[in-house]
C-alpha positions in Angstrom: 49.7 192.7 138.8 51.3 190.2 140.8 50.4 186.6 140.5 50.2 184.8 143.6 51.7 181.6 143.8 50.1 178.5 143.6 47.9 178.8 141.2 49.5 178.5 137.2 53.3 178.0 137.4 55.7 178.6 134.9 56.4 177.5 131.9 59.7 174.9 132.3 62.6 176.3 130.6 63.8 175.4 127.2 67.1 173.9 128.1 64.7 171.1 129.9 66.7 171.0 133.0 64.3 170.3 136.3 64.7 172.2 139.4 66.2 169.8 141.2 69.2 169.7 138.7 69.4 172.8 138.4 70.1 173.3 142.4 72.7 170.5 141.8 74.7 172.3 139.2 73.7 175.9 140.0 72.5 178.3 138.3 75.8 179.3 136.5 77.2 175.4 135.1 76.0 173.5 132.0 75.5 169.8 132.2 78.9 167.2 131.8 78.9 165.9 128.3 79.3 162.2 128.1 82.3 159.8 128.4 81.8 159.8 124.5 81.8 163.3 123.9 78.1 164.3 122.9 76.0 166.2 125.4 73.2 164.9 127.6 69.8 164.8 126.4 67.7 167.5 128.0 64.5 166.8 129.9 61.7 167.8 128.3 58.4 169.0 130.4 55.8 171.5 129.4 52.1 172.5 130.3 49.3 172.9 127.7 45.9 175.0 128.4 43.0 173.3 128.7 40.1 174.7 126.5 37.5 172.7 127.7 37.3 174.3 131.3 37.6 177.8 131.1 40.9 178.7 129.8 43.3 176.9 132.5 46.2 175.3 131.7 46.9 171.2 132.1 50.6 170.3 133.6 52.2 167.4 131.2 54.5 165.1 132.5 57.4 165.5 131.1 59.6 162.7 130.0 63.5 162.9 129.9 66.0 160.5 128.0 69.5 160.5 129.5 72.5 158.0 128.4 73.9 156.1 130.7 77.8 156.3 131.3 79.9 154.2 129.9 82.4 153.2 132.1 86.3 154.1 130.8 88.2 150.8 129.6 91.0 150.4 131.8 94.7 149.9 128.9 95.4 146.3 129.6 99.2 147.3 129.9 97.8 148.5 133.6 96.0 145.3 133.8 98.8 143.4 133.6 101.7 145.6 134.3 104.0 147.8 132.9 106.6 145.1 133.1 106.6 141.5 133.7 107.8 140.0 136.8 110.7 138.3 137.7 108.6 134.8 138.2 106.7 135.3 134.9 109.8 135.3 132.9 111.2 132.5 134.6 108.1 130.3 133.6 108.2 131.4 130.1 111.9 130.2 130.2 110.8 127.3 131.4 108.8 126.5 129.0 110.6 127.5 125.9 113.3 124.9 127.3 110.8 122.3 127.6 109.7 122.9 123.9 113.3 123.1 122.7 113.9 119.9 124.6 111.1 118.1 122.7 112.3 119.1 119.3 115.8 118.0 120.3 114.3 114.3 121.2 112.0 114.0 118.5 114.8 114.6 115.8 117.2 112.3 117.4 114.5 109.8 117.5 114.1 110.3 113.5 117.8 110.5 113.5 118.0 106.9 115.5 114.9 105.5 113.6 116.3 106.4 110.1 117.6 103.7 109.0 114.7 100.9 110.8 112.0 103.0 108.7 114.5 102.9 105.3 114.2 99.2 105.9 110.3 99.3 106.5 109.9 101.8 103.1 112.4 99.3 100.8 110.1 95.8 102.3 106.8 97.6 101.7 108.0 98.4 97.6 109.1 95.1 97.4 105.9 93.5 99.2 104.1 95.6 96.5 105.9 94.8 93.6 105.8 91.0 94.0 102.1 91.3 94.7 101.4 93.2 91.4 103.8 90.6 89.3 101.4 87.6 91.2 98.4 89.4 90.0 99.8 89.3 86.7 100.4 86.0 86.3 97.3 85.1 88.2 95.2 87.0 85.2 97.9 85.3 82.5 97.2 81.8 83.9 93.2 81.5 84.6 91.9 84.4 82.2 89.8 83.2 79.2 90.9 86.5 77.8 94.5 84.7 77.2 92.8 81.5 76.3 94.3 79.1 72.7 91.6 80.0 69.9 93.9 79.6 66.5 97.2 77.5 66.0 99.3 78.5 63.0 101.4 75.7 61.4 104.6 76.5 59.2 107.8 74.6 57.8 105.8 71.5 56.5 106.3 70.2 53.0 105.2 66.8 52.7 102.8 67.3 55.6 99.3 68.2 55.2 98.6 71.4 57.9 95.4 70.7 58.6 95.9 67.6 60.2 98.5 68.6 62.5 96.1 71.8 63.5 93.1 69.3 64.2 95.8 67.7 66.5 96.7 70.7 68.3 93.1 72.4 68.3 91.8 69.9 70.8 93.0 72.2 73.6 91.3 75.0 72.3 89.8 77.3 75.1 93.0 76.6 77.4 94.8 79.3 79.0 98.0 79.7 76.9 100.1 79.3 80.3 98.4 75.9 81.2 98.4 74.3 77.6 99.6 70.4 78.2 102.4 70.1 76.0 103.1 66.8 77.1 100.3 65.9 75.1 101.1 67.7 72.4 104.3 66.0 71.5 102.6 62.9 72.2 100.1 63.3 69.6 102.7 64.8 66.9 104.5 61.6 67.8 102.2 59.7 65.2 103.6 61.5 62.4 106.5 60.1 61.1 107.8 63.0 59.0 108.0 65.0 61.7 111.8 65.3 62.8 111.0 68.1 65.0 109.0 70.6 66.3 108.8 74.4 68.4 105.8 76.1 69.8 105.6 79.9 70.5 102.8 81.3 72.3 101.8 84.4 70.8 99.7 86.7 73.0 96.4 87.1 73.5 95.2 83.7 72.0 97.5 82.2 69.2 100.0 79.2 69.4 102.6 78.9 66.5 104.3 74.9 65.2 107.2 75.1 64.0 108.0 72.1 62.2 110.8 70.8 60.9 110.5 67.2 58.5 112.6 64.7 58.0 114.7 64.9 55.0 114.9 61.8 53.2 118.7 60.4 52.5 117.9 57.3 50.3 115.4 54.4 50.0 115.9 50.6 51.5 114.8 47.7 50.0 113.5 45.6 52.4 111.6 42.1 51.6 110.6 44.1 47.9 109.4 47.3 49.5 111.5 50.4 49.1 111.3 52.3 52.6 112.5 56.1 52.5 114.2 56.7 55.1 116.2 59.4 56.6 119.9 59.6 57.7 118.7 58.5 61.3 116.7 55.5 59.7 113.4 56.6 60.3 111.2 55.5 57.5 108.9 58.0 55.8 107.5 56.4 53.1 106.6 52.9 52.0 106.6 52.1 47.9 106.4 49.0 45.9 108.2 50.7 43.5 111.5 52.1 42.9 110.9 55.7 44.7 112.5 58.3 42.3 114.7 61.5 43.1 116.8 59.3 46.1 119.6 56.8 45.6 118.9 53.3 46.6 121.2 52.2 49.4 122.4 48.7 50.0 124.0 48.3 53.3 124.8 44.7 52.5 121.5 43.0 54.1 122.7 45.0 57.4 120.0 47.1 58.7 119.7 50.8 59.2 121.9 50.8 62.5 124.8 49.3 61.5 127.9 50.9 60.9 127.9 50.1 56.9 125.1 52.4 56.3 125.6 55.4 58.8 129.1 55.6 56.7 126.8 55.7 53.6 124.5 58.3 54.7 127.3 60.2 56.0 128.9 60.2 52.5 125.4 61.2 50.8 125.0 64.3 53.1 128.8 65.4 52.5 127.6 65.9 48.8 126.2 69.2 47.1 122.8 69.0 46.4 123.3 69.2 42.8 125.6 66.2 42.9 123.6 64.0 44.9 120.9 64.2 43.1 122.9 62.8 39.9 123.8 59.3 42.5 121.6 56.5 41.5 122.9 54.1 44.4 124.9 53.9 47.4 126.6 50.6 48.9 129.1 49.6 51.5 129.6 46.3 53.2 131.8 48.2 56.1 132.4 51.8 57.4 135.9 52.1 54.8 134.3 50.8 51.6 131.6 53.0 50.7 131.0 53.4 46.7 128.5 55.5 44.4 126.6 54.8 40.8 125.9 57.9 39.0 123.2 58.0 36.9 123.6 58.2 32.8 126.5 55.6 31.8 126.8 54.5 35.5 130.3 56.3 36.6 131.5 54.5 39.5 133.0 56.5 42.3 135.3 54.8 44.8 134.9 56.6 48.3 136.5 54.6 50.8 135.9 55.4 54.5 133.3 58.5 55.3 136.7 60.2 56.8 137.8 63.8 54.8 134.5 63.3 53.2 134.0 67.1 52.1 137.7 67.3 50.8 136.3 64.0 48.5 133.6 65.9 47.6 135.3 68.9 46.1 137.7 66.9 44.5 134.7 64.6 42.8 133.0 67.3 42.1 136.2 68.7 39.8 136.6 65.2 38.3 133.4 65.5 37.0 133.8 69.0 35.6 136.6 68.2 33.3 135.1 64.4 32.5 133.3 63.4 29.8 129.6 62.8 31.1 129.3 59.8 28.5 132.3 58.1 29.2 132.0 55.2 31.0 134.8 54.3 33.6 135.9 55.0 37.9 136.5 58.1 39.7 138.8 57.6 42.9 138.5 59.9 45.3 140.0 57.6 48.4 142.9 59.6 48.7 141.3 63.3 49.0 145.1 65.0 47.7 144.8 62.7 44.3 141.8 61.9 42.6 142.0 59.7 39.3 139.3 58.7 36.9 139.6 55.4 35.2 137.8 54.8 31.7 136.5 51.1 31.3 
């Protein structure tokens, strides 16, 4: 029997499609699948009996999820053109020229600048230099670090060390750079066996003496008192008696600066060692008529003037080798080329 309509309508079909969509499509098409390809969710809908009232059915709203389309992206070769204009590629010209232009000046620049920024580079290295070589000397000059704590004496013989170290010492804590050695030679200036003298700093705190004494040549008797002295007539030494080891030297009452006796002294230091040591005494009353005493029998030696004195020297010195130590008598060596000894 025939339902009359109205009353329970049918069931919505499975695909999920409403009535109104279907009279849009017809009967015959399916639904457009998305830009992307998928199909379209279908509407759902459906009606569910109601029990509780007698056996009629409940309509359900149905619900229905569709995706939005997504619009198609448009290639950006349309957006801007297949191919650029005639004005674009004149700007782009333009502008590569600029750039080029740019690079041009900036290089000539450095070209031009070259040798003004050499000059800058080579004042700079010097500028630093000289400011690390005054930072140098700044820390060598006020650092205690490089401060005088020892002094070291050598060369002295008849010289006690000690007392020329207490001298020196009393600049201790000094920087080695500003030691006052003004004062230095002025207190060494009280020791008369001193001849000379050379410091040498020794880094970090150490300050060497070198001395050098005077070498005694003879001994002058002068109102009973034998003064040693040296060839420049310094006295070193004071003795009432006869001082052993030098000869005695009689400038004929003439003092130490006279002519007589720097012809003496000459003669003396124109002598080996071994040979002067065997002359007892030394006179001359001018510079030509210098004569010796050796010691033993008291051998005379005629000199003459201190001129050619080391050819007279050798040829004394042979005299004596063939010479009978014990025989009294005169060597002449005046004339160096022919030396003679005379037996008393």
């Amino acid at each position: 029997m025939k339902r009359p309509e109205g009353f329970d309508k049918p069931v919505a079909e499975s695909t999920g499609l409403s009535a109104k969509s279907r009279r849009k499509h017809g009967a015959g098409e399916q639904p457009q699948a998305n830009s992307r390809g998928a199909a379209p969710k279908s509407h759902r809908s459906g009606v569910v009996a109601d029990t509780s009232s007698g056996g009629g059915t409940k309509p359900v709203k149905s619900t229905a999820v569709v995706d939005k389309p997504q619009r198609e992206r448009t290639p950006r070769s349309r957006l801007r053109g297949s191919e650029p204009t005639p004005d674009s590629l004149a700007k782009k010209q333009l502008r590569q020229a600029a750039r080029a232009r740019k690079r041009a000046e900036r290089a000539e620049l450095r070209r031009f600048t070259r040798r003004a920024r050499n000059r800058k580079l080579t004042l700079l290295s010097v500028t630093g230099v000289v400011a690390s070589l005054l930072a140098l000397i700044a820390v060598a000059v006020f650092s205690p670090i490089l401060a005088l704590r020892t002094v070291v004496v050598d060369g002295t013989n008849r010289i006690d060390p000690a007392e020329i170290q207490a001298v020196v010492e009393t600049q201790q804590g000094t920087p080695l750079a500003l030691l006052n050695f003004d004062a230095i030679t002025e207190d060494l200036s009280v020791f008369p066996l001193i001849r000379s003298y050379v410091t040498e700093i020794v880094p970090p705190d150490t300050l060497l003496v070198h001395i050098v004494e005077r070498e005694p040549i003879g001994s002058v008797k002068v109102d009973g008192v034998f003064r040693l002295v040296d060839p420049a007539g310094i006295t070193i030494q004071e003795s009432a008696e006869r001082i052993e080891g030098v000869p005695v030297i009689d400038a004929g009452g003439a003092d130490t600066s006279s002519p007589a006796f720097s012809a003496v002294t000459e003669v003396l230091l124109s002598l080996p060692a071994d040979l002067r040591t065997q002359v007892q005494s030394a006179s001359a009353t001018t510079k030509d008529d210098v004569s010796l005493v050796l010691s033993g029998v008291g051998q005379r030696v005629v000199w003459g003037s201190a001129s050619d004195s080391a050819r007279k020297a050798v040829l004394l010195a042979s005299l004596i080798s063939i010479t009978d130590a014990g025989r009294a008598g005169e060597f002449d060596v005046s004339a160096p080329s022919n030396g003679i000894f005379r037996p008393s």
